[in-house]
Backbone as CSV, one residue per row, in Angstrom:
resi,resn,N_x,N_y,N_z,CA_x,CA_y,CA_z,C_x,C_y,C_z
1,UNK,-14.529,-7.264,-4.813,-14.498,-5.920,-4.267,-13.101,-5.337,-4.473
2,UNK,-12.617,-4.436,-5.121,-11.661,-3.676,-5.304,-11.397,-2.470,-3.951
3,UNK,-10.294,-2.340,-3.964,-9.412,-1.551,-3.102,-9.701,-0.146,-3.282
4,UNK,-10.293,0.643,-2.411,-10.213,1.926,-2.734,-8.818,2.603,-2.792
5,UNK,-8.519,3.783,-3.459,-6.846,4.379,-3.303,-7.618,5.385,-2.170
6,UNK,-6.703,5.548,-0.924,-6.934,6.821,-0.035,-7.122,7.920,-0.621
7,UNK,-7.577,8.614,-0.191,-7.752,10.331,-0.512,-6.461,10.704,-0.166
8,UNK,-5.836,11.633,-0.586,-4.769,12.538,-0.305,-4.750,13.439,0.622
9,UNK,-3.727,13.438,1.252,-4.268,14.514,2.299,-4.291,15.890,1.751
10,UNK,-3.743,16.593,1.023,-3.463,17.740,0.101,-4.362,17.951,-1.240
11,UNK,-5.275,17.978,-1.438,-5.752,18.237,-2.951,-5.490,19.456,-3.885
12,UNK,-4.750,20.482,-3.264,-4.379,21.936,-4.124,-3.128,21.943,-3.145
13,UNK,-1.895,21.744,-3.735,-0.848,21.985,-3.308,-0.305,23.149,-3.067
14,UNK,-0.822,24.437,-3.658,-0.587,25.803,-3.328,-1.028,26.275,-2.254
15,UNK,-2.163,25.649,-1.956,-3.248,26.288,-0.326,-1.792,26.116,0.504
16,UNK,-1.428,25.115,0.892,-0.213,24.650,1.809,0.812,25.505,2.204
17,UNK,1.236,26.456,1.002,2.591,27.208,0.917,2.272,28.269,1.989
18,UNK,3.519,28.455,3.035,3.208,29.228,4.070,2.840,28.763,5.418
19,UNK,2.171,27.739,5.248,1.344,27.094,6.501,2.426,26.266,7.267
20,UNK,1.936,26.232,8.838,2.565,25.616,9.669,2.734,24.304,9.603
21,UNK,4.571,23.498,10.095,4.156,22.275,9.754,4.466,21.366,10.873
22,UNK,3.597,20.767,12.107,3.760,19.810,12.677,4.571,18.222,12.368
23,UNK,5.351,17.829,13.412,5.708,16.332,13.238,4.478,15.562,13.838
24,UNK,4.285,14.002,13.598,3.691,13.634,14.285,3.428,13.546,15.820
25,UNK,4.691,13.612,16.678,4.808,13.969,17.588,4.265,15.445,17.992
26,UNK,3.484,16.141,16.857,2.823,17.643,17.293,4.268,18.770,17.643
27,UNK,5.063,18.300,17.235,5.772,19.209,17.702,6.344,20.061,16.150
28,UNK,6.660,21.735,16.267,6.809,22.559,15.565,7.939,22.299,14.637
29,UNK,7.266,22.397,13.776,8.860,22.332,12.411,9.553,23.507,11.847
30,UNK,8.642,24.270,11.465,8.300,25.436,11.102,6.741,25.689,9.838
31,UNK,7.496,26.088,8.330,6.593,26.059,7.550,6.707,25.868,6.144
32,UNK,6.165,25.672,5.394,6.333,25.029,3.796,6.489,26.779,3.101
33,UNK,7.752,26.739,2.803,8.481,27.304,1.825,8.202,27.573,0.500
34,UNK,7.720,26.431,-0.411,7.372,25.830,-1.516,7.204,24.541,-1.823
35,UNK,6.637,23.989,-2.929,6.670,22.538,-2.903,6.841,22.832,-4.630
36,UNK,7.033,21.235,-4.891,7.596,21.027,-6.462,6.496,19.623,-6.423
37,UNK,7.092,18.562,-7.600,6.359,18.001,-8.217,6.460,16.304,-7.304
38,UNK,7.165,16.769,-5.980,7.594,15.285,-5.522,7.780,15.833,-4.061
39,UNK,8.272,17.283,-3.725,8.767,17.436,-2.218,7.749,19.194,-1.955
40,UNK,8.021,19.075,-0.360,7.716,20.329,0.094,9.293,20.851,0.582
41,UNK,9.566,21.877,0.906,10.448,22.739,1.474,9.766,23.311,2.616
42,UNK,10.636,22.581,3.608,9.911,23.054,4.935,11.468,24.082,5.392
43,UNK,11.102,25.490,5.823,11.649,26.283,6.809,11.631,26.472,7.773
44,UNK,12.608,26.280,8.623,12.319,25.918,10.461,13.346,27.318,11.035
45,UNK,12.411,27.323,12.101,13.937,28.406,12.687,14.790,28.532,13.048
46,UNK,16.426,29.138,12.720,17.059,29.332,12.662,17.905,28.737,11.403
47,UNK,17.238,28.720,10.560,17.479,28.927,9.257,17.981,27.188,8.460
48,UNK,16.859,26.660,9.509,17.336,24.871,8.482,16.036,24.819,8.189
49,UNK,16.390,23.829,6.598,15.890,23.780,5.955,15.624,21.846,5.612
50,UNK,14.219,21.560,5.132,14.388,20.278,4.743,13.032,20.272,3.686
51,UNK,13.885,18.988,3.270,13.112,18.714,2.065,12.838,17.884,2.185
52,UNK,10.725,17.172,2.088,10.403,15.918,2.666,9.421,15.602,1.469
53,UNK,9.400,14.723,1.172,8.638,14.062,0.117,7.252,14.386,0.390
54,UNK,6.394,14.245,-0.133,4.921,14.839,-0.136,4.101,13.602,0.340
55,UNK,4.438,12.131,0.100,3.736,11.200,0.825,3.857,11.128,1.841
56,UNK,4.520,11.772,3.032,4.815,11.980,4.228,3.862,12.730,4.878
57,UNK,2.567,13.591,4.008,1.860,14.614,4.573,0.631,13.713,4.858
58,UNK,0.594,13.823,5.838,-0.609,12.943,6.725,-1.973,13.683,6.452
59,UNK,-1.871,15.184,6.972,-3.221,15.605,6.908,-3.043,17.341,6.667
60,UNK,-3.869,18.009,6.586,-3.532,19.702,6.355,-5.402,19.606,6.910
61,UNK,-5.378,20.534,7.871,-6.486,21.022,8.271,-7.214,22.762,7.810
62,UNK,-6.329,22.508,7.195,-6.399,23.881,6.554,-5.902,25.465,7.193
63,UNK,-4.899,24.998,7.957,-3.885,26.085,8.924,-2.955,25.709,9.380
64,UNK,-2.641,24.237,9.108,-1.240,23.380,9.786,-1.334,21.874,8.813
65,UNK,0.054,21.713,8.416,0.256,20.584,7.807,0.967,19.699,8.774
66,UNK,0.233,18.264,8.761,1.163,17.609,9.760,1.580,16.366,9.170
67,UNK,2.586,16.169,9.502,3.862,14.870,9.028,3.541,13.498,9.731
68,UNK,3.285,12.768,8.694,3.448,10.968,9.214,5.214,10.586,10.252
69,UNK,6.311,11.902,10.014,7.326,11.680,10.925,7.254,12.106,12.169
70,UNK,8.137,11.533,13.203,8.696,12.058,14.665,9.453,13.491,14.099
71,UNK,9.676,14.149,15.394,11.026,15.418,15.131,12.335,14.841,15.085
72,UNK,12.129,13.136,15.914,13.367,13.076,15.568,13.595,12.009,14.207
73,UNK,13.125,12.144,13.126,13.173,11.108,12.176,13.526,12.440,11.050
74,UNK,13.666,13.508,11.409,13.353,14.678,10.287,15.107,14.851,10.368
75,UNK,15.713,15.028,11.074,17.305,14.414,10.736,17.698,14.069,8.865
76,UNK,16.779,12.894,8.707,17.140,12.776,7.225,17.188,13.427,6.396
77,UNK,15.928,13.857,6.333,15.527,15.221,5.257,16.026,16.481,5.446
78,UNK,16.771,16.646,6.400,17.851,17.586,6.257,18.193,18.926,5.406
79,UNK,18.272,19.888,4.559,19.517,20.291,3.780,20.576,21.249,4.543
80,UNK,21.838,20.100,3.973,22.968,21.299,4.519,23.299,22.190,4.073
């Protein structure tokens, strides 16, 4: 019996752009900016910005993208 590969949580990476983005903790990030071929650009308010790899996206319900991270693990992904 072979291993299935998971489904992705994202299958059209453009639907996403704009949409709200939860931490796992449910708490507000802001929203996806853009994405490229490896990250999203999330915009939060007051004007920070981070850049989180796309295997990090747990699920998109189709009005909110939410993150396999805490709010407080998003520290890393940062940009200054």
């Amino acid at each position: 019996m072979q291993n299935a590969l998971p489904e992705p949580a994202v299958l059209n990476w453009g639907s996403v752009i704009h949409k709200n983005v939860r931490t796992r903790d449910a708490e507000p990030l802001g929203y996806i900016a853009s994405e490229d071929k490896e990250f999203i650009l999330i915009l939060s308010p007051g004007s920070r910005e981070y850049k989180v790899p796309k295997p990090h996206v747990e699920a998109f319900d189709g009005s909110q993208v939410f993150l396999d991270l805490e709010f407080g693990e998003m520290s890393r992904y940062k940009i200054d």
